[in-house]
Phi, psi and omega in degrees: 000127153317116201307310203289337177289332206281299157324299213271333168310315183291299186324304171332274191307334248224315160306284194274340159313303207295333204304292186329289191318316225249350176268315165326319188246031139249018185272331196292320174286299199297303155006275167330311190260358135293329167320296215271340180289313183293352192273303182320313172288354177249351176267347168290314223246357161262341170285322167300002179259312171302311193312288202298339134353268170333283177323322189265006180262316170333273173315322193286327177291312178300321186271011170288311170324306167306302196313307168317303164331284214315321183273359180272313183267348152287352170297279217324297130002296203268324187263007158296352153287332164287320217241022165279341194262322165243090142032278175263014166253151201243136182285169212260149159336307203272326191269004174264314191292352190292299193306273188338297188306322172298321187291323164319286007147298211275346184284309170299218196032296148341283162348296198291316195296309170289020139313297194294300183323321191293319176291329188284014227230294160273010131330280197289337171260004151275330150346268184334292182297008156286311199274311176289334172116031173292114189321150173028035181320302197280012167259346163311283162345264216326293208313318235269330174308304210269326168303305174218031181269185151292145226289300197341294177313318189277338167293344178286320167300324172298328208261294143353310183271318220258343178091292211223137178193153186266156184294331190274333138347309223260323190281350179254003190287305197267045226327064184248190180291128173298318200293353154308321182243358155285342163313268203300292173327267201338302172316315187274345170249008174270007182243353190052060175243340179219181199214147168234125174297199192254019164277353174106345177284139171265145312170137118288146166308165185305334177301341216254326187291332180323103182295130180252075186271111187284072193294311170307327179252000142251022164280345175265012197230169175274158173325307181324301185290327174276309205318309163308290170326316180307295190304313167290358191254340165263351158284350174261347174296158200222106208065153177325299184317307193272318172301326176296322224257312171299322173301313194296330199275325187306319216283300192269021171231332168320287204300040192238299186264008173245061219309339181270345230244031144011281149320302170280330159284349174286327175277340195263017138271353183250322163268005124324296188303317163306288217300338177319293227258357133186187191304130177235201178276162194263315173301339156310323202291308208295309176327288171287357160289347201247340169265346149323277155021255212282312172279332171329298192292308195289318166305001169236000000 
């Protein structure tokens, strides 16, 4: 065989290796961007459930209204009938402060509904800017969730970013009633989205405390990127026991891609092993994940 057939075999081979690779990260994006269709389709499909809520609290406030209507006119009703029939008689004190109270009742009532319209109103249309693909849809969502959403959600939401929060926190955060939202927490740890400790704090359930290390999708990602990952995913853990566990895993897939980087996988295997064995500090921890980081980059 000939150097020059001998050039175009490599060149040839040299070729379909780039191809592969390149067929490998796009199966790794779309992997990813299914992923991400479906997270979009179950928060479309718990914001139709806050609506569709909305709509039947909507109705319940509407027939409340008509009835109060209803007891308004007959007052109303009965005292033109008093006063066709005696004149000079005057409705009584206690039955003029009854009507003020309904009519108070009906005015709220009025209020709430067009309340409810509002929310629901930027509910859907953050949905929506969802369903269409809108830059910065889903943090649009998240605000519009916490804003107007159902109190339930929005104590999940809360509870879920702050880690930790007291029922009067949470009642003074949303300005509702504690007994609402000692309400809603019941609710919320009987679906097993929260936990109350035994000081009375709420909590995320253990699903939420876990470390949730995407091991399959960093056999496939740069150095770079678990790095990023890392660091958020040990600020959401919840004991030692789970920041080691993330460490460990980043660890053992880092050594697969960092053929020089020895020295660093060996500390970032000794401090795994510290978080084992009981708590340390975490902004140290993030700190030197970022500086993993930065030798990370320069070895390669």
């Amino acid at each position: 065989m000939s150097d020059d057939m001998m050039t175009r075999l490599r060149e040839k081979t040299m070729q379909i290796a780039a191809l592969n690779q390149r067929i490998e990260t796009l199966q790794v994006q779309l992997s990813g961007s299914v992923k991400r269709a479906n997270k979009l389709s179950q928060q479309v499909h718990e914001l139709e459930e806050v609506i569709e809520q909305k709509n039947a609290e909507i109705q319940s406030l509407r027939e409340e209204l008509r009835r109060m209507q209803g007891a308004l006119q007959a007052m109303g009703q009965h005292v033109q009938d008093m006063r066709s029939d005696q004149p000079v008689v005057r409705a009584s004190p206690g039955f003029a402060h009854d009507c003020s109270q309904l009519q108070t009742e009906i005015d709220k009532a009025h209020a709430d509904i067009r309340e409810l319209k509002g929310r629901i109103e930027r509910l859907s249309a953050a949905a929506m800017d969802v369903v269409t693909g809108k830059e910065q849809a889903v943090d649009a969502l998240k605000k519009a969730l916490m804003e107007a959403g159902d109190p339930r959600f929005r104590i999940l939401a809360i509870v879920l970013q702050k880690r930790r929060a007291k029922v009067e926190d949470l009642a003074a955060m949303l300005v509702a009633d504690i007994s609402a939202v000692m309400e809603a927490v019941d609710k919320l740890q009987a679906e097993g989205e929260v936990e109350v400790d035994q000081n009375g704090v709420v909590i995320p359930a253990k699903k939420y405390r876990e470390a949730q290390v995407p091991v399959e999708k960093w056999q496939h990602s740069p150095p770079e990127q678990i790095f990023d990952e890392l660091e958020k995913i040990v600020a959401r853990a919840e004991g030692h026991e789970n920041v080691s566990k993330a460490l460990e895993a980043a660890v053992d897939i880092l050594e697969q891609k960092l053929a020089r980087g020895g020295a660093l996988i060996f500390e970032m295997r000794r401090t795994a092993n510290t978080w084992r064995s009981s708590q340390g500090d975490l902004e140290d921890l993030q700190y030197k994940i970022r500086q993993w980081k930065a030798r990370a980059q320069a070895l390669a």
